[in-house]
BATIPA-28748 format. One line per 2 residues: their letters; for each residue x, y, z of N, C-alpha, C. Coordinates in Angstrom, 3 decimals, decimal comma, padded with zeros to 6 digits. Layout:
! BATIPA-28748
a> X/Y/Z/X/Y/Z/X/Y/Z ~ ...
! end
This chain:
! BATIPA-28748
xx> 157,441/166,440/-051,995/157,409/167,490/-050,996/158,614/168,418/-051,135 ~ 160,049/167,860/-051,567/161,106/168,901/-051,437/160,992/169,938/-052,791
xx> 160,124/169,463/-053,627/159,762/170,409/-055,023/159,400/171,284/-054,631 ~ 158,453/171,454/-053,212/157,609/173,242/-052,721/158,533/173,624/-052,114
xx> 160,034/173,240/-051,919/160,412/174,149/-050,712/161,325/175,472/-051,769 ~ 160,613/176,757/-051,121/161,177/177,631/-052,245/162,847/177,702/-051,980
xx> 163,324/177,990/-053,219/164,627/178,069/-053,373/165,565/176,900/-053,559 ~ 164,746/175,602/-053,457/165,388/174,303/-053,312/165,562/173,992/-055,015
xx> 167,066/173,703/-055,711/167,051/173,476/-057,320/167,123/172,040/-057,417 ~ 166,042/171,377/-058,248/166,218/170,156/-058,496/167,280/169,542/-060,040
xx> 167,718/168,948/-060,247/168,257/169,099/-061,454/168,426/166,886/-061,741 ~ 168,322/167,133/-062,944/168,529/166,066/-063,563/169,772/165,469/-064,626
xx> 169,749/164,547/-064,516/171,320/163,968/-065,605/170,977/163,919/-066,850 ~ 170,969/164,111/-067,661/171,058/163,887/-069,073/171,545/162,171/-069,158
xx> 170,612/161,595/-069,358/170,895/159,984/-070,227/171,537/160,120/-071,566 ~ 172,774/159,264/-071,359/172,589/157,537/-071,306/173,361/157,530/-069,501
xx> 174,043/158,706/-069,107/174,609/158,811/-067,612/173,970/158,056/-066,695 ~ 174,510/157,696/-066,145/173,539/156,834/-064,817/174,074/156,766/-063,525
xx> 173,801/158,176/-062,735/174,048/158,760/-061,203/173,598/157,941/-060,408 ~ 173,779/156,761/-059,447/173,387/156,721/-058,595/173,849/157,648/-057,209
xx> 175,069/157,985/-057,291/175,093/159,027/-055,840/174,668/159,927/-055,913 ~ 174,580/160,506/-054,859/173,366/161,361/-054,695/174,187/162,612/-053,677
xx> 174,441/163,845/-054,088/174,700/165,053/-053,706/174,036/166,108/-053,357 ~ 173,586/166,280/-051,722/172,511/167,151/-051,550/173,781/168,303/-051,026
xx> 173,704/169,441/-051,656/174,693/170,630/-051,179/173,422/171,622/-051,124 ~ 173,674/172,396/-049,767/173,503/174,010/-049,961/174,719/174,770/-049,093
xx> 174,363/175,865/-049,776/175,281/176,963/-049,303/174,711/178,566/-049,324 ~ 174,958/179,096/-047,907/174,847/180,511/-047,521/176,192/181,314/-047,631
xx> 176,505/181,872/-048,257/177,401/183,164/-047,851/179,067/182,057/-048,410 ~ 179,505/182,545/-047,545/180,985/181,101/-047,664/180,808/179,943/-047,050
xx> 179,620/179,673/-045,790/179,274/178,608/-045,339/178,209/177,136/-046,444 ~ 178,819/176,265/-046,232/178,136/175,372/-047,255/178,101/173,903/-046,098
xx> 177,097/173,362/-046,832/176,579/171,900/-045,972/176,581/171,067/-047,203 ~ 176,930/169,765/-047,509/176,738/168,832/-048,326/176,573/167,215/-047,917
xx> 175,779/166,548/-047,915/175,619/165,019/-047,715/176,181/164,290/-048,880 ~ 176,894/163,818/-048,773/177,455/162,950/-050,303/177,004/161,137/-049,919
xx> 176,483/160,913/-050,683/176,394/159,733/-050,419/175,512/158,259/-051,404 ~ 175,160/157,060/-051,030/174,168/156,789/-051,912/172,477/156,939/-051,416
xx> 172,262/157,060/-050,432/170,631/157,121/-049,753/170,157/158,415/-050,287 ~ 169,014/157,502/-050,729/167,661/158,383/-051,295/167,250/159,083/-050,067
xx> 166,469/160,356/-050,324/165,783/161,023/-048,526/164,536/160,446/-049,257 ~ 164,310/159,366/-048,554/163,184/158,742/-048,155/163,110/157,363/-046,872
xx> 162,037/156,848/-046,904/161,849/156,274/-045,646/162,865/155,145/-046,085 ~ 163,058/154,599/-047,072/163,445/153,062/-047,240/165,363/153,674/-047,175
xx> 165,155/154,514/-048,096/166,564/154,944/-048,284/167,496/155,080/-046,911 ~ 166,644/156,130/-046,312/167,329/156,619/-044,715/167,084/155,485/-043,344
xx> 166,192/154,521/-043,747/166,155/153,436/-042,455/166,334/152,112/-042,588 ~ 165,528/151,662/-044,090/165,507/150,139/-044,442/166,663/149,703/-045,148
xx> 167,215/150,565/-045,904/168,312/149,602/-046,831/169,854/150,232/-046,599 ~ 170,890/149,366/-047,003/172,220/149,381/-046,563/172,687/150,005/-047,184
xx> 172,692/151,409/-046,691/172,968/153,205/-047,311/174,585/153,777/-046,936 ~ 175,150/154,148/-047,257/176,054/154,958/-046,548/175,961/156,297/-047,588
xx> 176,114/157,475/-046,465/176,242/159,302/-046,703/177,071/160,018/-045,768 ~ 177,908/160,572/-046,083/178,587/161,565/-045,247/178,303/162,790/-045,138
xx> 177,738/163,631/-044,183/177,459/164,891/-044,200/179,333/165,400/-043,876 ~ 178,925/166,840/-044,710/179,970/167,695/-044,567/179,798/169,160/-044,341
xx> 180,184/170,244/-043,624/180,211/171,344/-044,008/181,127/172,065/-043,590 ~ 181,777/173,099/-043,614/182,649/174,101/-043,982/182,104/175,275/-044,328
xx> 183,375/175,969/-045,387/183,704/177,205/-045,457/184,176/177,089/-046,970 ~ 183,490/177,780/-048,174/183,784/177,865/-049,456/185,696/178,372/-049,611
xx> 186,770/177,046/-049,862/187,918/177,558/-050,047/188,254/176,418/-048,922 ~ 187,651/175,863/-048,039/188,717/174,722/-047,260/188,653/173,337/-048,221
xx> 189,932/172,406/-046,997/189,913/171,452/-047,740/189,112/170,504/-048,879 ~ 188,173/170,486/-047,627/186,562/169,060/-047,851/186,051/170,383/-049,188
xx> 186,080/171,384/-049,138/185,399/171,993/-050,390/185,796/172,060/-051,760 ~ 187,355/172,018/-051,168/187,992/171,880/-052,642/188,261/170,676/-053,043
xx> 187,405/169,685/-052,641/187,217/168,387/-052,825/186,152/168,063/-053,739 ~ 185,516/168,748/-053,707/183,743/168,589/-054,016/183,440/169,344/-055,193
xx> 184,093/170,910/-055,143/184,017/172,193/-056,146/184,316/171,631/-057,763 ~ 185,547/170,443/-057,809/184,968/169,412/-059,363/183,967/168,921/-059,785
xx> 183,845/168,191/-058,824/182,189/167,592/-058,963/181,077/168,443/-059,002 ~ 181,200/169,054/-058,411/179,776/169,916/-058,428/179,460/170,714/-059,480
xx> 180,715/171,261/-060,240/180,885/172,279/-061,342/180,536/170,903/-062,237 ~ 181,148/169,563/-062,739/181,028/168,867/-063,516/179,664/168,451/-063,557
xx> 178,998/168,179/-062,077/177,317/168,510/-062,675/177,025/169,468/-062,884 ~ 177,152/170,862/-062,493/176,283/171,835/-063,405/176,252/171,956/-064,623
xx> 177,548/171,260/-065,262/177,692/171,217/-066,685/176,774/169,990/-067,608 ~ 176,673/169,180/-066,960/175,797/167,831/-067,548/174,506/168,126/-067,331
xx> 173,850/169,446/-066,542/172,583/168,938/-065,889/171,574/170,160/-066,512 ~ 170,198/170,222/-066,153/169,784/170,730/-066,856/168,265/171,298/-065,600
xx> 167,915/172,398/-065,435/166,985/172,041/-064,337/166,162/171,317/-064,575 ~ 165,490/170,539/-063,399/164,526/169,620/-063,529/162,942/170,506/-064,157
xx> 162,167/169,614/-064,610/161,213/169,833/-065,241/161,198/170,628/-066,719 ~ 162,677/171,214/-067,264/163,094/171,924/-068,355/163,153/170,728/-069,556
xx> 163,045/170,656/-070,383/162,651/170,398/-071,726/164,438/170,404/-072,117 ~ 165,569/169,675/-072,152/166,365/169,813/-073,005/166,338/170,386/-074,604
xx> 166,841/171,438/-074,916/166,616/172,131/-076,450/167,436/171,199/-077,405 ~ 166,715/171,089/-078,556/168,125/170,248/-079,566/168,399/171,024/-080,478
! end
C-alpha cells in the first residue's frame, strides 16, 4: 500500500549489507519528521513484537538533524531506487 502513495521514495540496500533499522524521514521546506528505529509499519511490527522507534522532527540545521544528515546522505549513497535494476 505505501508503494501508491505518490511522492513516497522507496529505496533498497545493495547486498551483501544487511539493514535491519529502519529510517522513515520526510521533509517539507526546512521542516522534517523522521522515525528511526527497528519496527516494520506493519501489524506485527507496530503491536506484536518487541520494537523500539523514536519519532523525531525539527528544522533542517538543528541538533537531532545534524545527527541524522550522515546517515541519511550515507544511504543515499549505497541505495538505489527500489524496483531499478542496479547497472554493472
Amino acid at each position: 500500500m505505501l508503494a501508491k502513495v505518490v511522492g513516497l521514495k522507496h529505496h533498497r540496500i545493495a547486498f551483501p549489507l544487511c539493514l535491519h533499522t529502519k529510517l522513515y524521514y520526510g521533509r517539507r521546506g526546512n521542516h522534517y519528521r523522521t522515525i528511526l528505529g527497528s519496527a516494520n509499519i506493519t501489524s506485527g511490527g507496530l503491536w506484536e513484537s518487541e520494537e523500539l522507534s523514536y519519532f523525531i522532527e525539527g528544522h533542517v540545521g538543528d541538533e537531532a538533524y545534524l545527527e541524522i544528515a550522515p546517515y541519511l546522505q550515507k544511504l543515499s549513497s549505497l541505495t538505489q531506487p527500489f524496483g531499478r535494476a542496479k547497472a554493472d
